[in-house]
TORKOL-4160 file (C-alpha; in steps of 0.2 Angstrom, whole numbers, padded with zeros to 4 digits, m for minus):
224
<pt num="1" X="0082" Y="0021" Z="0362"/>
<pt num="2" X="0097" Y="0014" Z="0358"/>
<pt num="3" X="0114" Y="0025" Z="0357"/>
<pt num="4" X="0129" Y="0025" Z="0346"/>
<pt num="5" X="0145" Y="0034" Z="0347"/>
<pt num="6" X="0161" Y="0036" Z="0335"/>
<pt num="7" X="0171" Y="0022" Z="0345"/>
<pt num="8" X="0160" Y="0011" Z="0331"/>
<pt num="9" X="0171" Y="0015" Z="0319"/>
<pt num="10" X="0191" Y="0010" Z="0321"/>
<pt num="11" X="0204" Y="0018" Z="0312"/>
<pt num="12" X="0221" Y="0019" Z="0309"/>
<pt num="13" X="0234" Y="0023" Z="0297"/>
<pt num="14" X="0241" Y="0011" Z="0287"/>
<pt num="15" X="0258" Y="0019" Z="0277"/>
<pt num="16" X="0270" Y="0031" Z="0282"/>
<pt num="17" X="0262" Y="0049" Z="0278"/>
<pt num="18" X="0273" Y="0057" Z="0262"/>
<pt num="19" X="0274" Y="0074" Z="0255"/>
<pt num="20" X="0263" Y="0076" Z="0241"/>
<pt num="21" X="0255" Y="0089" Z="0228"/>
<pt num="22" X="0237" Y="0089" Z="0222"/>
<pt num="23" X="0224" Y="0099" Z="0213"/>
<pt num="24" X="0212" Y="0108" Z="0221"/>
<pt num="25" X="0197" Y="0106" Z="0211"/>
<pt num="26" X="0187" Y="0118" Z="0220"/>
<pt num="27" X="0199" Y="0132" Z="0222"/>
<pt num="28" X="0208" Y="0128" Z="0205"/>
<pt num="29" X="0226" Y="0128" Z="0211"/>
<pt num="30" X="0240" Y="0117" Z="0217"/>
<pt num="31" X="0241" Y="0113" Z="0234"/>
<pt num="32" X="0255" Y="0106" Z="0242"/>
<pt num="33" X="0257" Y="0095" Z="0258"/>
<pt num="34" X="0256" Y="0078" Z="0269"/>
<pt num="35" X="0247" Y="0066" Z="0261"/>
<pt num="36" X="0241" Y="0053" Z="0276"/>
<pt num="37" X="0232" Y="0036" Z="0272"/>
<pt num="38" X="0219" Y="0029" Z="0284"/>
<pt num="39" X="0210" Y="0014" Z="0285"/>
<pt num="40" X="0195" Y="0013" Z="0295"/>
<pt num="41" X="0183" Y="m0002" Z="0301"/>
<pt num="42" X="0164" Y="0003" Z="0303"/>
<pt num="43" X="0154" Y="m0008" Z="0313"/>
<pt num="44" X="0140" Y="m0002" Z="0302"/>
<pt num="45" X="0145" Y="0001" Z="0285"/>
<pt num="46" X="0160" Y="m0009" Z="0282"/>
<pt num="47" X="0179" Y="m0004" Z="0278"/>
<pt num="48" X="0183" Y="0011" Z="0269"/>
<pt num="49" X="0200" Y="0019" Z="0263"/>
<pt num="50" X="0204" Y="0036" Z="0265"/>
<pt num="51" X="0216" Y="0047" Z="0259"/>
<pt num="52" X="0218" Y="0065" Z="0272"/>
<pt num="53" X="0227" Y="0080" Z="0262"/>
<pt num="54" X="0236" Y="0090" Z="0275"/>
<pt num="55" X="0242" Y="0109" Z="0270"/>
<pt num="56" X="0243" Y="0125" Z="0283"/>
<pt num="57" X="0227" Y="0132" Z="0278"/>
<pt num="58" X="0216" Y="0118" Z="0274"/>
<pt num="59" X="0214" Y="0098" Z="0277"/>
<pt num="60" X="0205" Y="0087" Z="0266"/>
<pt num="61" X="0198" Y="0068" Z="0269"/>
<pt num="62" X="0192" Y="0059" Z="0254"/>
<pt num="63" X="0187" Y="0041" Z="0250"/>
<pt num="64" X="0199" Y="0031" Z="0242"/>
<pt num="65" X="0190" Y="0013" Z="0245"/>
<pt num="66" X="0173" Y="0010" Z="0249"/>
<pt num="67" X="0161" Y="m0005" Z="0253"/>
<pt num="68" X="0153" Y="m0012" Z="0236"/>
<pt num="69" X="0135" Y="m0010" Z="0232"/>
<pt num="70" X="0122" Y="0003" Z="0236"/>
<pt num="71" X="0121" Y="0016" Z="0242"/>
<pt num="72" X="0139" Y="0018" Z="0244"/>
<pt num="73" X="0143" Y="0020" Z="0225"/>
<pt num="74" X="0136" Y="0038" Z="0228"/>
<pt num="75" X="0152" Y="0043" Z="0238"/>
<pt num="76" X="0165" Y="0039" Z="0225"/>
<pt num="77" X="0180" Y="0053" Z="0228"/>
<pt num="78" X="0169" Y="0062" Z="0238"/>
<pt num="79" X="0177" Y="0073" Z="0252"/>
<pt num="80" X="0175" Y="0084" Z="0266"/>
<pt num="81" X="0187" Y="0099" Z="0270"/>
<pt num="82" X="0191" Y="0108" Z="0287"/>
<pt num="83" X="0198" Y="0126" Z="0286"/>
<pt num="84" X="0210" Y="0133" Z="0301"/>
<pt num="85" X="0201" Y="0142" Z="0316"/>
<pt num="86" X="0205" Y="0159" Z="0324"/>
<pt num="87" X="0214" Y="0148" Z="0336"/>
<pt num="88" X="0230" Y="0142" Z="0330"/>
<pt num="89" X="0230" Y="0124" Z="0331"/>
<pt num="90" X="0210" Y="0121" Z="0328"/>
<pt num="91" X="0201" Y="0116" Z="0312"/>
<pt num="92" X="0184" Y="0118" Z="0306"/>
<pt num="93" X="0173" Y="0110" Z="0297"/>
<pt num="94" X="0153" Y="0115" Z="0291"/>
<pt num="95" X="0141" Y="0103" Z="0297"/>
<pt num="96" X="0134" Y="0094" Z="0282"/>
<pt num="97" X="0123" Y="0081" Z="0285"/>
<pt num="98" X="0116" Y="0068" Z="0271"/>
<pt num="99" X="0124" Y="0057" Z="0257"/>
<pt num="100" X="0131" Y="0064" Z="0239"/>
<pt num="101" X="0113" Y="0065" Z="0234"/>
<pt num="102" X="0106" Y="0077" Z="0248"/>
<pt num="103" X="0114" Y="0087" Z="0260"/>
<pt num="104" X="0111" Y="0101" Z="0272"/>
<pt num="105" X="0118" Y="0112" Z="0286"/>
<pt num="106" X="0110" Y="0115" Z="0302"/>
<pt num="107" X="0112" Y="0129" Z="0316"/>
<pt num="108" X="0109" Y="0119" Z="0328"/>
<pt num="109" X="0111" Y="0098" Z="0335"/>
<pt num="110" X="0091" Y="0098" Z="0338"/>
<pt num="111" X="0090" Y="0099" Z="0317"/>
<pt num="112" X="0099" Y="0083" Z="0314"/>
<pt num="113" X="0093" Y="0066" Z="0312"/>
<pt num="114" X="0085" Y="0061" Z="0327"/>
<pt num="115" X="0100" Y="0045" Z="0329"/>
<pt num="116" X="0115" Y="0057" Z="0326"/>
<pt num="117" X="0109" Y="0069" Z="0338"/>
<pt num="118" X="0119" Y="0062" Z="0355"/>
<pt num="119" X="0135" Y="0063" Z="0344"/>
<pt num="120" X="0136" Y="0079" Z="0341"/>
<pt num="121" X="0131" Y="0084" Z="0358"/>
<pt num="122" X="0142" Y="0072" Z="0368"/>
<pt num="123" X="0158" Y="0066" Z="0359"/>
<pt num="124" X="0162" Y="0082" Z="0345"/>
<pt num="125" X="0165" Y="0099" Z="0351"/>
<pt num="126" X="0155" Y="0114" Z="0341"/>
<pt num="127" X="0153" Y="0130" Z="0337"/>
<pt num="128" X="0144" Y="0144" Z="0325"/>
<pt num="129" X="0152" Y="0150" Z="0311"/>
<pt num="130" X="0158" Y="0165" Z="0313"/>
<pt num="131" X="0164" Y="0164" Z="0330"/>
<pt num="132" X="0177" Y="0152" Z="0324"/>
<pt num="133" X="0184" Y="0162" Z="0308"/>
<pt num="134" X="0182" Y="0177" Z="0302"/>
<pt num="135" X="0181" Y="0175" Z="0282"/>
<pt num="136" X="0162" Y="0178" Z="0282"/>
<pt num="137" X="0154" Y="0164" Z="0270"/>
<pt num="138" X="0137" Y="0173" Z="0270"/>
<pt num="139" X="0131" Y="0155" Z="0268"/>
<pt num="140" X="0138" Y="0147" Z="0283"/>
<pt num="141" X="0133" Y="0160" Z="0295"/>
<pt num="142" X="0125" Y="0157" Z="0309"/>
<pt num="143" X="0128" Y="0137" Z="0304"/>
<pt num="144" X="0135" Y="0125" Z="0315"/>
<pt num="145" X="0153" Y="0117" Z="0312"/>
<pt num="146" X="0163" Y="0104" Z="0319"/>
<pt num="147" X="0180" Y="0109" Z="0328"/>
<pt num="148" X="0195" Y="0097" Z="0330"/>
<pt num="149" X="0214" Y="0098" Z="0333"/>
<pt num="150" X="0226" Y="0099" Z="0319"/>
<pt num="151" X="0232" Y="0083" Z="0322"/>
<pt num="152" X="0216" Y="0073" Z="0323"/>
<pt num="153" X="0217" Y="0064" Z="0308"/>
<pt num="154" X="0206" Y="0050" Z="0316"/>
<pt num="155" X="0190" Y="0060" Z="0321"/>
<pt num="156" X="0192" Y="0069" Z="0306"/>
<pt num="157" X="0190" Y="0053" Z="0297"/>
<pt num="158" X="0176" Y="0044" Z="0311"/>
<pt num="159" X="0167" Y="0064" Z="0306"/>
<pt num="160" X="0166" Y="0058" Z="0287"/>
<pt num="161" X="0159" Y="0041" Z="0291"/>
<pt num="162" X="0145" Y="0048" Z="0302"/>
<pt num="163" X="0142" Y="0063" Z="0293"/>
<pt num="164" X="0141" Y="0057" Z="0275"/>
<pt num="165" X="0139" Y="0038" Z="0276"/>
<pt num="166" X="0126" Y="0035" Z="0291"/>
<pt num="167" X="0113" Y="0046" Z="0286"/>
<pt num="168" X="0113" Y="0034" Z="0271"/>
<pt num="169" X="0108" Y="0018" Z="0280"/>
<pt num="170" X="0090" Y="0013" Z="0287"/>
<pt num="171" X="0089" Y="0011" Z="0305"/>
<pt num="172" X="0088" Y="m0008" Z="0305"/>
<pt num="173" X="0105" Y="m0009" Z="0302"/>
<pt num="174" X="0110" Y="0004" Z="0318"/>
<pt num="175" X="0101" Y="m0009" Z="0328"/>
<pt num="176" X="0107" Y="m0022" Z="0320"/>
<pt num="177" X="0124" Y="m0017" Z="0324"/>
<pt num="178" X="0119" Y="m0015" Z="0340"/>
<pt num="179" X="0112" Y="m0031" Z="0345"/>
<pt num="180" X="0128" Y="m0042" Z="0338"/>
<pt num="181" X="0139" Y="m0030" Z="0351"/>
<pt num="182" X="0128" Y="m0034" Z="0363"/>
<pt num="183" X="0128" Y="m0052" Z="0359"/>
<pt num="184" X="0148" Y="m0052" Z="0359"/>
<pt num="185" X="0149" Y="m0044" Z="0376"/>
<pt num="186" X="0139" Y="m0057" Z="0385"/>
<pt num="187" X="0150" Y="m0070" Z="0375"/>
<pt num="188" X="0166" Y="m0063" Z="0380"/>
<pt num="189" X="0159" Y="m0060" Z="0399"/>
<pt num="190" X="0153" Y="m0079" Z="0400"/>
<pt num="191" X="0172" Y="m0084" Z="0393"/>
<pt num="192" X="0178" Y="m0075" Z="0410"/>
<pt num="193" X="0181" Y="m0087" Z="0425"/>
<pt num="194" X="0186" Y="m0081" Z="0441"/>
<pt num="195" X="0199" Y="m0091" Z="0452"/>
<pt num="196" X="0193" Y="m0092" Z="0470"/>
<pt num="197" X="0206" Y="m0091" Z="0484"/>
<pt num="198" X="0199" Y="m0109" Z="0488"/>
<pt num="199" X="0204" Y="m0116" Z="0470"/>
<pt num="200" X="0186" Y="m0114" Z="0464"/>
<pt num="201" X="0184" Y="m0110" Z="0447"/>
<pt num="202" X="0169" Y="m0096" Z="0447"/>
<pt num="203" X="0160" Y="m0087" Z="0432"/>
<pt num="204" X="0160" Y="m0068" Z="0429"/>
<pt num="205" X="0148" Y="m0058" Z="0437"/>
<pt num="206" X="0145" Y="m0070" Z="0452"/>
<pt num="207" X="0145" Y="m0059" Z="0469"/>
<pt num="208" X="0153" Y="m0073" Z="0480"/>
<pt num="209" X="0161" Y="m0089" Z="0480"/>
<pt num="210" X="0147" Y="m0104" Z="0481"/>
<pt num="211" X="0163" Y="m0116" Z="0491"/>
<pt num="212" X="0167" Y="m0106" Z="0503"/>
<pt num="213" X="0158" Y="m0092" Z="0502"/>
<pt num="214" X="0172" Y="m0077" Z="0500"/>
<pt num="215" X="0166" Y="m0059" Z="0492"/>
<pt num="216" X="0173" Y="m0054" Z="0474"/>
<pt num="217" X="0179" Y="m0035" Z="0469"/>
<pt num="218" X="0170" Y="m0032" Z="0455"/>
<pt num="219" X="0184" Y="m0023" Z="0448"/>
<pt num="220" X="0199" Y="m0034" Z="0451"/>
<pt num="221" X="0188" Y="m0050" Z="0447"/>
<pt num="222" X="0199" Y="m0056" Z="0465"/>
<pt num="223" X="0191" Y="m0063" Z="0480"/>
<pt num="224" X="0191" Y="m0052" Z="0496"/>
């Protein structure tokens, strides 16, 4: 089986981040905060823009630009949120996983899509519910959620992607994805020549000089 990780999708900001006020739709109040902008590159689903809304209680990433074409349409100004932990400097955020059409929470990483699964076990830290906050959403208990520093705007991001975006794609492309990384590490490997002590030029991954004979390090890519 083939795996995939968040290190598939690159992202970075791309303006200086700005104080700012917005709406809160849900809430129906004025927030007011640090307005961050992020660009990220998915090796699977494209580029996307994303705006994340900073405030002291509550952090926000929504989609600002999206890939054209279906099924991405259905994520127009869609968001997710992460609400502050029990511990000071943590956020949280309810494990939702589907597109704008479908969603669902789970209690625990055995419920999620069978290619999401090693994420969520290896790369994101998580938690139950209640043993994070104490505001006791009788719909989130006993659910899982996702916990991140305050300052991880990136993962916060990467989360979106894989949380709401992935689940929207067939299979084929994940392996697609896959295969052409595979294909560029074997092209960027054959690109690599070593330089034998004796002046002979050697390819990656050979164990010893054919010439004279000398023992290469692996890791230095030096003869011994």
């Amino acid at each position: 089986m083939f795996q995939i990780n968040p290190e598939m999708i690159k992202v970075f900001e791309s303006i200086e981040p700005k104080q700012d006020i917005w709406f809160d739709r849900f809430e129906r109040i004025e927030r007011e905060g640090i307005s961050h902008i992020f660009k990220a590159i998915d090796r699977i689903s494209g580029e996307w823009l994303f705006e994340v809304r900073e405030c002291p209680d509550e952090i926000s990433v929504r989609v600002l630009v999206r890939p054209t074409g279906r099924p991405f349409h259905l994520l127009d100004l869609k968001s997710i949120v992460f609400g502050k932990c029990k511990e000071g400097d943590k956020f949280y955020h309810p494990l939702h996983i589907g597109g704008a059409m479908k969603d669902y929470r789970v209690e625990s990483t055995s419920e999620l899509p069978r290619i999401l699964e090693p994420i969520f076990e290896k790369f994101y830290r998580t938690e139950i519910y209640e043993s994070v906050t104490d505001k006791g959403n009788k719909l989130l208990r006993g659910k899982l959620v996702v916990v991140l520093n305050q300052k991880d705007y990136e993962n916060m991001v990467r989360l979106f992607i894989i949380e709401r975006v992935w689940p929207l794609l067939e299979e084929e492309k994940f392996k697609l994805a896959e295969s052409e990384a595979g294909e560029r590490e074997k092209e960027e490997k054959a690109e690599l020549i070593i330089k034998c002590k004796c002046s002979v030029m050697v390819p990656f991954g050979w164990d010893k000089c054919p010439n004279c004979g000398a023992q290469f390090d692996k890791y230095s890519l030096l003869a011994s």
